[in-house]
C-alpha positions in Angstrom: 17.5 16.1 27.9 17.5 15.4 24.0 17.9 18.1 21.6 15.0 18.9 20.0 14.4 19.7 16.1 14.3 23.1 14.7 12.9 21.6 11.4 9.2 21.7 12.4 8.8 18.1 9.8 12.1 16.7 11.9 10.5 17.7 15.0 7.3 15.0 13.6 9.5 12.3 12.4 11.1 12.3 15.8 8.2 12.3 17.8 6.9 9.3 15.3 10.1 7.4 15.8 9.8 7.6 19.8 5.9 6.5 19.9 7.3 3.3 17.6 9.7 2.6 20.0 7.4 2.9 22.9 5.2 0.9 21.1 7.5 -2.4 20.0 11.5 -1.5 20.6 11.8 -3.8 17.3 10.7 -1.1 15.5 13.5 1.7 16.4 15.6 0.1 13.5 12.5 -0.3 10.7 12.7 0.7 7.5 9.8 1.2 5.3 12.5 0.1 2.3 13.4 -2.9 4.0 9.7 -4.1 4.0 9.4 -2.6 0.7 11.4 -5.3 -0.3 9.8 -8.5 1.1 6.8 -8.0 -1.5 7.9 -5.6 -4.3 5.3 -6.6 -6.3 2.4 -9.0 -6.5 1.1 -11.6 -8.5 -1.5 -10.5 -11.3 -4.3 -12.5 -10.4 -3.7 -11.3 -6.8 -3.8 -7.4 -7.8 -7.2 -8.5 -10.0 -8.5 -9.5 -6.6 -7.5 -7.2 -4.7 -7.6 -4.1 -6.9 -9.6 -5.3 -10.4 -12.6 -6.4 -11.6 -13.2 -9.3 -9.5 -16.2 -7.9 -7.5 -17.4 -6.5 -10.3 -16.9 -7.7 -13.6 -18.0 -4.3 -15.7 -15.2 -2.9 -13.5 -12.5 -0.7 -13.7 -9.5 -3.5 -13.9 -6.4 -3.6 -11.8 -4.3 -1.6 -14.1 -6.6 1.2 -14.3 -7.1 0.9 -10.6 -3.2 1.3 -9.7 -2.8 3.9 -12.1 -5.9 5.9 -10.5 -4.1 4.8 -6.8 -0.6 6.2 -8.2 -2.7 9.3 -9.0 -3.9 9.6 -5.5 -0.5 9.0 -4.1 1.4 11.8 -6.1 -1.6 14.0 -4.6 0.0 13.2 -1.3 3.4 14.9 -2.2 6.6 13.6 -0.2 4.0 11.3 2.4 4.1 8.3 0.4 7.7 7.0 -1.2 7.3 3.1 -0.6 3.5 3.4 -1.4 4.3 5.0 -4.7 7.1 2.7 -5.7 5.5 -0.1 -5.0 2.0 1.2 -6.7 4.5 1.9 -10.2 5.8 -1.6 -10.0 2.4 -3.2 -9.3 1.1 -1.1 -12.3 3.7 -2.6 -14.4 3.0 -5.8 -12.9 -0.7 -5.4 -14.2 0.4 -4.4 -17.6 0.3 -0.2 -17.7 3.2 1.2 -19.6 5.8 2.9 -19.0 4.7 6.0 -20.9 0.8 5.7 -18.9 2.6 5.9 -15.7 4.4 9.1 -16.9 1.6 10.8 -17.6 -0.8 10.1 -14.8 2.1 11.2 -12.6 2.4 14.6 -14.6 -1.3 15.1 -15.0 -1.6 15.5 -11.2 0.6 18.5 -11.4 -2.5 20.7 -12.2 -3.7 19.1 -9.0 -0.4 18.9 -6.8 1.4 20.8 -8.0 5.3 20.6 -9.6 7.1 19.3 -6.5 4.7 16.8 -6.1 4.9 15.6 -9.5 9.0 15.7 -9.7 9.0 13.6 -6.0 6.6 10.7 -7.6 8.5 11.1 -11.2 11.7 10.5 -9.2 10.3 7.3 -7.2 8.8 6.1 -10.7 11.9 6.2 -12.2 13.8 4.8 -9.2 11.0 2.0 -9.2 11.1 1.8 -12.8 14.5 0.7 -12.2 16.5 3.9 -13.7 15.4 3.1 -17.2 14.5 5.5 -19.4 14.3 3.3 -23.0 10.3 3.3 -24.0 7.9 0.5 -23.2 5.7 -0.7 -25.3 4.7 -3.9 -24.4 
């Protein structure tokens, strides 16, 4: 008999972990990081595709997009590490700065509250490479 989680959010991981397995063994040893890394960041005139104004031309564009997507993502809390480092770098991939990023992440603290906005400032900053000197290119 395995031992079972206390920690009710240990207890969910676990049983996530299991229902991978079941479903492809391969997947016991994956690590969102690991994927994380095939494709930190894409091309800029795939991110206009995919997330700018291609569609619509009067659009928002893809750097207004991302940082409306990182938005979303800090809303989530703790749910969404990879997703919110590789939104950052994708951001800075579609020209945001540094700075923008900073505060769209600390404006959703009305919203998410302070956690939630320290977690995603932690993952910018990790995505962001550790630096702290100012952007402004």
């Amino acid at each position: 008999m395995s031992e079972t989680p206390k920690n009710p959010f240990e207890a969910v991981m676990k049983q996530a972990h299991d229902m991978a397995r079941a479903f492809n063994p391969a997947l016991e040893s994956f690590s969102p990081k690991g994927f994380e890394a095939l494709w930190p960041t894409m091309p800029k005139d795939v991110m206009e595709m995919m997330f700018g104004n291609a569609v619509n031309k009067d659009g928002l564009d893809a750097r207004t997009r991302l940082l409306l997507t990182l938005a979303g993502l800090t809303m989530q809390g703790a749910q969404a590490d990879t997703a919110v480092r590789q939104t950052v770098r994708h951001a800075i991939a579609a020209g945001a700065k540094k700075q923008e990023i900073v505060e769209t992440i600390g404006q959703m603290s009305v919203f998410a509250g302070i956690p939630a906005m320290t977690r995603a400032l932690e993952l910018a900053q990790e995505a962001m490479g550790g630096e702290n000197e100012d952007d402004e290119a």
